[in-house]
N, C-alpha and C positions, 0 to 999 in steps of 0.2 A: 245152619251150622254157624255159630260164633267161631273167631277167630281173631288175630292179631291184623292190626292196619298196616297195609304198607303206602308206602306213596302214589303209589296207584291210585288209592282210592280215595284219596283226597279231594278230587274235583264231586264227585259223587257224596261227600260227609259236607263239601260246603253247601251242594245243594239243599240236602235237609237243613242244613245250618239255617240256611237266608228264608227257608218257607217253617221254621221252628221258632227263631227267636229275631225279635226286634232290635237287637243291637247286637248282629252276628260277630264272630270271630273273623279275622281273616285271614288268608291262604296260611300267611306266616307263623302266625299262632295254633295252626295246625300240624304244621310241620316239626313246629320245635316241641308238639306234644307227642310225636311218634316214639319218644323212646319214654314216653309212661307208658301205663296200660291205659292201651286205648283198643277197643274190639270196634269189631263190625260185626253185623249178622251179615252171612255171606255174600248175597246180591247186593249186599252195603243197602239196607233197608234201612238201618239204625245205627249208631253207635253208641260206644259209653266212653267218655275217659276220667281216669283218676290217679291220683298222683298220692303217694306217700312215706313220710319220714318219721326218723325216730326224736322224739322229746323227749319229754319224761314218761311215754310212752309212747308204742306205735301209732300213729293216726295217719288217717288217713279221709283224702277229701273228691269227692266227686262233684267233676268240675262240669261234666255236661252228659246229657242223657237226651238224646232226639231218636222219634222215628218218623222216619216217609208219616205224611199227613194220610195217604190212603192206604199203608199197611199197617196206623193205628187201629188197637182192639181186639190182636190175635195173638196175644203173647208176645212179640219182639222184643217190646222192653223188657217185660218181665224176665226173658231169659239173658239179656243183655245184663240187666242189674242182677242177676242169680249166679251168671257166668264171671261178672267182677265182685263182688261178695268174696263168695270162693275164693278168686285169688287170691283177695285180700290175708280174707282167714291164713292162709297157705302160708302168706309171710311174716305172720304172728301179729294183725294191724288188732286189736285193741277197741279202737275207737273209729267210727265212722262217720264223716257230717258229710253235709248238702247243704246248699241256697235253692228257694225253690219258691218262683212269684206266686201270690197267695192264691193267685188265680185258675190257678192251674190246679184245678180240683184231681183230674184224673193220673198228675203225676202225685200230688200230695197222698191219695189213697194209695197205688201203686207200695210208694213209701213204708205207709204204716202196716201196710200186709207185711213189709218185712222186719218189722218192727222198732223203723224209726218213727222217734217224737219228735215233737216241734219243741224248739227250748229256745227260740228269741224268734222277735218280728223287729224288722228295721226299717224305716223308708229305703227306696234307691236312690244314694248317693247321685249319681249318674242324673238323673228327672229332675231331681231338687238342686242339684247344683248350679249344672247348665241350663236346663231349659225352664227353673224357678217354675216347677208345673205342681200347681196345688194338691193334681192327682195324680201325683209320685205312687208306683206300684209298691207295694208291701212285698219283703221277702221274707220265709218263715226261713231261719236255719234246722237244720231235722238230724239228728245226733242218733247211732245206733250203737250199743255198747255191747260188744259181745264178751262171751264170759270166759272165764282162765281157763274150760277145757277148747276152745278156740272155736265158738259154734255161734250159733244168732241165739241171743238172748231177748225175745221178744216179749215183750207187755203186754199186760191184757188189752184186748180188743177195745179198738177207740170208735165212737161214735162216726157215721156215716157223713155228718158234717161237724168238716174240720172248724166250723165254728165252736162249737163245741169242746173241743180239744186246746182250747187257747187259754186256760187254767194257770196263772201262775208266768205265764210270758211278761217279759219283758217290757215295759211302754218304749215307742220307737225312739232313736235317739235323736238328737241335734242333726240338721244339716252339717253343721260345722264338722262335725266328724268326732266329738270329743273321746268315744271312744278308740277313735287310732284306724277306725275301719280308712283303708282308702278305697278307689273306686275301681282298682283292677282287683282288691276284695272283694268288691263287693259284685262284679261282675263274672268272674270266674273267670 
C-alpha cells in the first residue's frame, strides 16, 4: 500500500537513500521534503518525492525515486511513480521532468513505460566541478507531457536501448555551468 510519509519514517528512506544513491540526501533535506509529496510503500520499501508549481504552466518535478536493493523487480517503483503521476494529474501538473544518471538502465526504461522522453544529457556538475573526474556521470532529464484532458500522453514505444533514443539531445554543456544549471539542480 502506498501512502503519505511521516517522520517516522525517515530513518528508514535514509536507508535506501545511502544503499541508492552516491551522493545521498541528508536527514535534513528529508525532513523539509515532508510537506511535498512524498510516498512510501508501506514497510517503507521505497519512496517517491515530488514537488510542484505553477509557471506558465503546472510542472512539476520528481526529485527522487529509490527502492530497497532487495525489493527491486516487483513492482514497487512502478506503483510508487503510478501512485504520484496520479496525484499529479489530480492537481492539474501539465508537465512532468526527472534527472536520471544515464546509468541506470532499469530506472530510465521504468520511465519511458510511462511515457517519458529524454530531452537533454548534461554532465554532473557535482563530478566535474569538485572532483575534476573525467568520468563525470551523464544525467538524461526525461520530460512527460500530459494532455488537456489530464491523462499520460505517452509516445510511441522507444527502443529497448536507451542508446537509441538519444535522437536530437542536447551535447552536454560546460562545467562552468553556462546554462544557469547549479548543483543543487542538478542534484535534486
Amino acid at each position: 500500500m502506498i501512502r503519505t510519509a511521516t517522520e517516522q519514517d525517515i530513518d528508514s528512506v535514509l536507508k535506501i537513500e545511502k544503499l541508492s544513491f552516491g551522493i545521498p540526501w541528508s536527514l535534513n533535506s528529508f525532513r523539509k521534503k515532508l510537506e511535498e509529496i512524498f510516498l512510501v510503500e508501506d514497510e517503507v520499501a521505497g519512496y517517491l518525492i515530488a514537488e510542484y508549481r505553477q509557471c506558465n504552466c503546472y510542472m512539476a518535478t520528481i526529485k527522487k525515486l529509490a527502492v530497497h536493493p532487495e525489493q527491486r523487480r516487483i513492482g514497487i517503483g512502478k506503483d510508487l511513480l503510478d501512485m504520484g503521476l496520479t496525484i499529479l494529474m489530480d492537481r492539474g501538473v501539465e508537465l512532468v521532468m526527472l534527472n536520471v544518471e544515464s546509468s541506470r538502465r532499469p530506472a530510465i526504461l521504468l520511465y519511458t513505460k510511462f511515457g517519458f522522453r529524454i530531452t537533454y544529457s548534461s554532465f554532473c556538475h557535482a563530478a566535474t566541478l569538485f572532483a575534476m573526474d573525467s568520468k563525470a556521470p551523464t544525467f538524461f532529464t526525461m520530460e512527460l507531457q500530459m494532455n488537456k484532458k489530464n491523462t499520460f500522453a505517452p509516445h510511441l514505444p522507444l527502443s529497448e536501448d536507451p542508446k537509441h533514443n538519444l535522437n536530437g539531445i542536447l551535447p552536454p554543456f560546460e562545467a562552468e555551468g553556462r546554462d544557469g544549471v547549479t548543483w543543487d539542480e542538478m542534484l535534486w
